[in-house]
C-alpha positions as a Markdown table, in Angstrom:
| # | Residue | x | y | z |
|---|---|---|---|---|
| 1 | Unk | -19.7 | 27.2 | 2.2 |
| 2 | Unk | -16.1 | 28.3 | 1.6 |
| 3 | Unk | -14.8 | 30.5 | -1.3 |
| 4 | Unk | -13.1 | 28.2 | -3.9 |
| 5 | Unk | -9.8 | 27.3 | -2.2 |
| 6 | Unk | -10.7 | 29.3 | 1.0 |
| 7 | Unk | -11.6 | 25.7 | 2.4 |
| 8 | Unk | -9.1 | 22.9 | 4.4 |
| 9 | Unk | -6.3 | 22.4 | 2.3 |
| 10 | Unk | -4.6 | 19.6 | 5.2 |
| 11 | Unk | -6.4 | 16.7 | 7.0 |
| 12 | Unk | -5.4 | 19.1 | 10.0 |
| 13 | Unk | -7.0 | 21.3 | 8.9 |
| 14 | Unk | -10.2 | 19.4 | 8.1 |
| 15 | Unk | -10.2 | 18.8 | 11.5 |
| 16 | Unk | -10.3 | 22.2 | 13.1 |
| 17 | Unk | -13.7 | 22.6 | 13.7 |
| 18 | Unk | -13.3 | 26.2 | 14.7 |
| 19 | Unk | -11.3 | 27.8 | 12.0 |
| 20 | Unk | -13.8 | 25.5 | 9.7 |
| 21 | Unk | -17.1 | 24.9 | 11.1 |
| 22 | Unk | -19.4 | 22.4 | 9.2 |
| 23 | Unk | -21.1 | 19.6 | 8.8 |
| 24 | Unk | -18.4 | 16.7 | 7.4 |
| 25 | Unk | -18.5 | 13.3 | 6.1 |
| 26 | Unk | -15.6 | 10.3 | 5.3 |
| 27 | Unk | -15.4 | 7.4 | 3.9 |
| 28 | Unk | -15.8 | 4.4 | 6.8 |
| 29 | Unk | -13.8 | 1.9 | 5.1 |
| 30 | Unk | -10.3 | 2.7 | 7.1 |
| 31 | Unk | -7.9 | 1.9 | 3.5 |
| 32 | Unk | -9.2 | 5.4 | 2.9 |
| 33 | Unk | -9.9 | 6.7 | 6.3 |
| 34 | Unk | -7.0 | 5.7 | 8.8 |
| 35 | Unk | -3.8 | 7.0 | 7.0 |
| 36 | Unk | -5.7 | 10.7 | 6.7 |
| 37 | Unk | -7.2 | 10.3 | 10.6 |
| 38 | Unk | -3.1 | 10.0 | 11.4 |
| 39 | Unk | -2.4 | 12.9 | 8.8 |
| 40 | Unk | -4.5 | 14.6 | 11.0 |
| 41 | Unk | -2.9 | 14.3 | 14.1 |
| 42 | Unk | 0.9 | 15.1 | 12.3 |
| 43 | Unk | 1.9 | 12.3 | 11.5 |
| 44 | Unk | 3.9 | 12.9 | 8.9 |
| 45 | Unk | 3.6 | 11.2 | 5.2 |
| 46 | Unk | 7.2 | 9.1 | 6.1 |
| 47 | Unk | 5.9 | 7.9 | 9.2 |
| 48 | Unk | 2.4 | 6.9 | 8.4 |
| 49 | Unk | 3.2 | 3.4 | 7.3 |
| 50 | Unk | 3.1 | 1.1 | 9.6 |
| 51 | Unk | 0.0 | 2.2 | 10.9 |
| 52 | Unk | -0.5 | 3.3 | 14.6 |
| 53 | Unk | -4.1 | 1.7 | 15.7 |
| 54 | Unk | -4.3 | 3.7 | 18.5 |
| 55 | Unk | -3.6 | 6.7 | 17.6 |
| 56 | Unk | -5.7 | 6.9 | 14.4 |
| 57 | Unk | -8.8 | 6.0 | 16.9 |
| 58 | Unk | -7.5 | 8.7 | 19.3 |
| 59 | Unk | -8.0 | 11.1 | 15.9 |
| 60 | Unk | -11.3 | 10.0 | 15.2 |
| 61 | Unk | -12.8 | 10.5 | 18.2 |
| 62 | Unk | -12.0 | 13.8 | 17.9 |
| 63 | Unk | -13.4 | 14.2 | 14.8 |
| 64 | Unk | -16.8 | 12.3 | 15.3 |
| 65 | Unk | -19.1 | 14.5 | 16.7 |
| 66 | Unk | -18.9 | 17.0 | 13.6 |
| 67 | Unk | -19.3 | 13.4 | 10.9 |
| 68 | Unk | -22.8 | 13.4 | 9.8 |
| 69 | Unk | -22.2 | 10.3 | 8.2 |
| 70 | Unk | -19.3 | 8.4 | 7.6 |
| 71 | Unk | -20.7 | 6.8 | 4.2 |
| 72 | Unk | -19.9 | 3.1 | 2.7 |
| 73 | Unk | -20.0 | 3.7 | -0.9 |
| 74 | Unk | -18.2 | 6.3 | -2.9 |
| 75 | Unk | -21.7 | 7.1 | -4.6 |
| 76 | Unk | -23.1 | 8.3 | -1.1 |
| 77 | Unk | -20.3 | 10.8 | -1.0 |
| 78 | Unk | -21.6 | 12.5 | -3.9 |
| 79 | Unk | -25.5 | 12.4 | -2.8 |
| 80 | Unk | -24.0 | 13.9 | 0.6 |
| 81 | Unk | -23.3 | 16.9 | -1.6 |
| 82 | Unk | -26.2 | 17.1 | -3.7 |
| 83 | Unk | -28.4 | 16.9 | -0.9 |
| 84 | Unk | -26.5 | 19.5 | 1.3 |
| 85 | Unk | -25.8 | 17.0 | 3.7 |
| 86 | Unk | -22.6 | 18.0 | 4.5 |
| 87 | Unk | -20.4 | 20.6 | 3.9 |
| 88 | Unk | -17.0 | 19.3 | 3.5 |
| 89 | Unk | -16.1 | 15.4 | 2.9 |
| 90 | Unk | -13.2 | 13.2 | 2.1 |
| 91 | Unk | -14.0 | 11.9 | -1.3 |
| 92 | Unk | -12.8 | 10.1 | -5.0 |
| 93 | Unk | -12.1 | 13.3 | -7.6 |
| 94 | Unk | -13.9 | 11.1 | -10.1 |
| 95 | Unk | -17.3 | 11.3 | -8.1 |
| 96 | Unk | -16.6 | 14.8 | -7.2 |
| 97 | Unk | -15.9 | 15.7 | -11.2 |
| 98 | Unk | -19.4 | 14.3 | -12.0 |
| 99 | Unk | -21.0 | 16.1 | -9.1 |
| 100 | Unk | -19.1 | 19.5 | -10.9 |
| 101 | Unk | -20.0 | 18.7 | -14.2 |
| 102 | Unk | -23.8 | 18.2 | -12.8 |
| 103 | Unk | -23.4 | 21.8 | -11.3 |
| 104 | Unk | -22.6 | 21.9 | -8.2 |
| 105 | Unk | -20.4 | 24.4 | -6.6 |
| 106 | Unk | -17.8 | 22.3 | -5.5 |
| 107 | Unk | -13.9 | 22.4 | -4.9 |
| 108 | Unk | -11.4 | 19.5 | -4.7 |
| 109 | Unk | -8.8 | 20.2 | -3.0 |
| 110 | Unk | -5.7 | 17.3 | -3.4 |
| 111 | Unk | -3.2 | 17.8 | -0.8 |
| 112 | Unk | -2.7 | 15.0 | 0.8 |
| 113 | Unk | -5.0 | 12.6 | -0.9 |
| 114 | Unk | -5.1 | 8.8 | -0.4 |
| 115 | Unk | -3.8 | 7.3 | -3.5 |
| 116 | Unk | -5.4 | 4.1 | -4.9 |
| 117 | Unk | -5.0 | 2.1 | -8.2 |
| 118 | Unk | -8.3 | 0.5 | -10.1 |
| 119 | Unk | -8.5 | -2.2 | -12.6 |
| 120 | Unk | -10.3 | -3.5 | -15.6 |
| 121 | Unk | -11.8 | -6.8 | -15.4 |
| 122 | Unk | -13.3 | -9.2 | -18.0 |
| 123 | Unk | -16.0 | -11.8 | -16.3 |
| 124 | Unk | -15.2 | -15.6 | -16.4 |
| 125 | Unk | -17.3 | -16.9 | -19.6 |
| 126 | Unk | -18.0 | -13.4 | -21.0 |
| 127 | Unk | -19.5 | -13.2 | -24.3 |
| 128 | Unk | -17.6 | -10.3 | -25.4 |
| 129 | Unk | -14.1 | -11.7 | -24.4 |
| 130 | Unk | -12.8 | -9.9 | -27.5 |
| 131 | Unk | -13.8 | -6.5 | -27.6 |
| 132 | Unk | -13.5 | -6.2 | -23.9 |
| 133 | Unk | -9.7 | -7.0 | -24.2 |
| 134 | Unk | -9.5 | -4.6 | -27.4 |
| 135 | Unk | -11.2 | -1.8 | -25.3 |
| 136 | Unk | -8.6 | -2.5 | -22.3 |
| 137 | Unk | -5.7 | -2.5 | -24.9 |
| 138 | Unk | -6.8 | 0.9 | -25.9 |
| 139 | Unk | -7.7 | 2.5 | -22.4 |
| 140 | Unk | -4.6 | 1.3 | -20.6 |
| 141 | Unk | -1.6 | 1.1 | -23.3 |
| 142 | Unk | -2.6 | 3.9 | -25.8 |
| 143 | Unk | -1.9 | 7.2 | -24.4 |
| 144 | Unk | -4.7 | 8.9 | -26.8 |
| 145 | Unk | -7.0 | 6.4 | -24.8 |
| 146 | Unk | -6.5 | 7.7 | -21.8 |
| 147 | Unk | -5.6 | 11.1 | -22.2 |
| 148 | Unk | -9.7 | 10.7 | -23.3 |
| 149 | Unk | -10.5 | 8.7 | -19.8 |
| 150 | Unk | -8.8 | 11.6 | -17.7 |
| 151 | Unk | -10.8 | 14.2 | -19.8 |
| 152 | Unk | -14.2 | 12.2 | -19.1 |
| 153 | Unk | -13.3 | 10.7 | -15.6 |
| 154 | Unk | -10.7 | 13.0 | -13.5 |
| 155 | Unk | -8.5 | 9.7 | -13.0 |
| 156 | Unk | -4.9 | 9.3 | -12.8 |
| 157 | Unk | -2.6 | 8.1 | -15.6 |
| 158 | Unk | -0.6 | 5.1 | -15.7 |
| 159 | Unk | 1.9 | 7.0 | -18.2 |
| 160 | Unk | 3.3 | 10.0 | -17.4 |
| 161 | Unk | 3.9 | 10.7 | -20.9 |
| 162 | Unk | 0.2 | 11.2 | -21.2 |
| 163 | Unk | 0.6 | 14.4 | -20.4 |
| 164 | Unk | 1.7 | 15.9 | -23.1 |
| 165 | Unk | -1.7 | 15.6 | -25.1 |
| 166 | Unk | -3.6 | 17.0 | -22.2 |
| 167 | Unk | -5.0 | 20.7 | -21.9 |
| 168 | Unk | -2.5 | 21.9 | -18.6 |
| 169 | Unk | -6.0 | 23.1 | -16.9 |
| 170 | Unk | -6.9 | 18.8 | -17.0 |
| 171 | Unk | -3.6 | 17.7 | -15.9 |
| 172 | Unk | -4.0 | 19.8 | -12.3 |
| 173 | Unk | -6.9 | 18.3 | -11.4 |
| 174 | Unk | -5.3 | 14.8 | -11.2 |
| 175 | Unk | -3.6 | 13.0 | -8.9 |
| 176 | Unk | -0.7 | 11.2 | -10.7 |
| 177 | Unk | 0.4 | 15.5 | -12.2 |
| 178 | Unk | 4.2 | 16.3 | -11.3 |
| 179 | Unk | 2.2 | 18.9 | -9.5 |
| 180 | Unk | 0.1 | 16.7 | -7.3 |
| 181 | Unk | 1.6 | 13.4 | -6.8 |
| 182 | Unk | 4.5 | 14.6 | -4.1 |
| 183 | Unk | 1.3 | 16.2 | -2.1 |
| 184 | Unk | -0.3 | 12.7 | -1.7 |
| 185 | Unk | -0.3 | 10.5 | 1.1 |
| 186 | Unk | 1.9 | 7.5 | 0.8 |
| 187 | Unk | 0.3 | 4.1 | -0.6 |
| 188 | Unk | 0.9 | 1.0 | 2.1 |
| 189 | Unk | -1.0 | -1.5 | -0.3 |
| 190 | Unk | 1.4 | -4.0 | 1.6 |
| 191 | Unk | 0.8 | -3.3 | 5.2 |
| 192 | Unk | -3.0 | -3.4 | 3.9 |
| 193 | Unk | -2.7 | -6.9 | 2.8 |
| 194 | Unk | -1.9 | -7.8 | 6.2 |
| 195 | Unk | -4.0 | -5.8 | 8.1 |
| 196 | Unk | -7.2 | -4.7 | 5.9 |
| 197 | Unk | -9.8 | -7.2 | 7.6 |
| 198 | Unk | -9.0 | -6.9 | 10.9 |
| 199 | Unk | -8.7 | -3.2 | 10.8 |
| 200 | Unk | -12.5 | -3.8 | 9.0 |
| 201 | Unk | -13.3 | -5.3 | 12.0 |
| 202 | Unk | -12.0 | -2.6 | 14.7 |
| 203 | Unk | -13.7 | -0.1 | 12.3 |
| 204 | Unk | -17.0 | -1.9 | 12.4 |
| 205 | Unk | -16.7 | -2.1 | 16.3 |
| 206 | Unk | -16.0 | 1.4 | 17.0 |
| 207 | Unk | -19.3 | 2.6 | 14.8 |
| 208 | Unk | -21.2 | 0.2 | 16.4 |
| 209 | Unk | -19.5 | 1.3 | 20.0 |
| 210 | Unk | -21.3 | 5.3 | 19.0 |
């Protein structure tokens, strides 16, 4: 709809319906969803920790008549796009590099993203205890491993110095760059462990409200 990097590049921006008209979509779970919705309203990226309820509400009111959808899984984000749904979303870079590698003319833009960590986990009783563990030694401590993962994947690195065996047109389009990571929006992992399930809750109630 927009020219590659012609599109929002701030949450404010995103919401200016006028200057951007389209169809949007964003995430409904609000660890992803309220610190941008404050973003939006200028808050700025010192300030949005603790989070202000009412305010972020206030935001997405304004916002929800132009939200075909606000989706629940990160996989409905990238069907949203396939299927011409909506025209600009909030979204993981790792679903939106697949969509991109599938085709699709799409640009990610990462100012002022919402940082989140992920985690490799072995099931209780597995019957592959051993190579599991040998395949997490090599993805997470070996930076050959995951300079390979941020080739395939479009996710962060744990190492900085992981950089260096990385082709510099790679190392842009993620998060945890030199480049990007000052652009981010702040992580509040422990205001969310606090907060998360009733702010679930008050989420639920205001989609249900319509």
């Amino acid at each position: 709809m927009f020219p590659a990097g012609k599109g929002p590049k701030t949450w404010a921006e995103f919401w200016d319906v006028n200057r951007f008209p389209g169809r949007r979509a964003l995430s409904a779970d609000p660890y992803y969803l309220f610190p941008l919705a404050l973003a939006a309203d200028g808050v700025t990226r010192d300030k949005i920790y603790p989070i202000d309820v009412d305010r972020v509400f206030r935001s997405l009111n304004r916002i929800r008549p132009h939200i075909v959808k606000f989706y629940e899984t990160f996989g409905q984000s990238s069907q949203l796009i396939t299927d011409k749904e909506a025209d600009l979303l909030g979204a993981t870079t790792t679903r939106m590099r697949i969509v991109q590698q599938q085709g699709a003319p799409v640009y990610v833009e990462l100012n002022e993203g919402v940082p989140f960590g992920d985690a490799w986990v072995i099931p209780r009783g597995s019957l592959r205890k051993t190579n599991a563990m040998k395949f997490i030694a090599f993805a997470a401590q070996f930076e050959s491993g995951m300079a390979v993962k941020a080739r395939k994947t479009g996710t962060g690195m744990t190492q900085t110095r992981t950089a260096r065996l990385l082709e510099p047109e790679i190392s842009r389009q993620l998060v945890t760059s030199a480049e990007n990571w000052p652009k981010l929006l702040p992580v509040g992992d422990d205001w969310w462990a606090s907060n998360r399930q009733k702010m679930q809750q008050l989420m639920t109630a205001w989609l249900v409200k319509g």
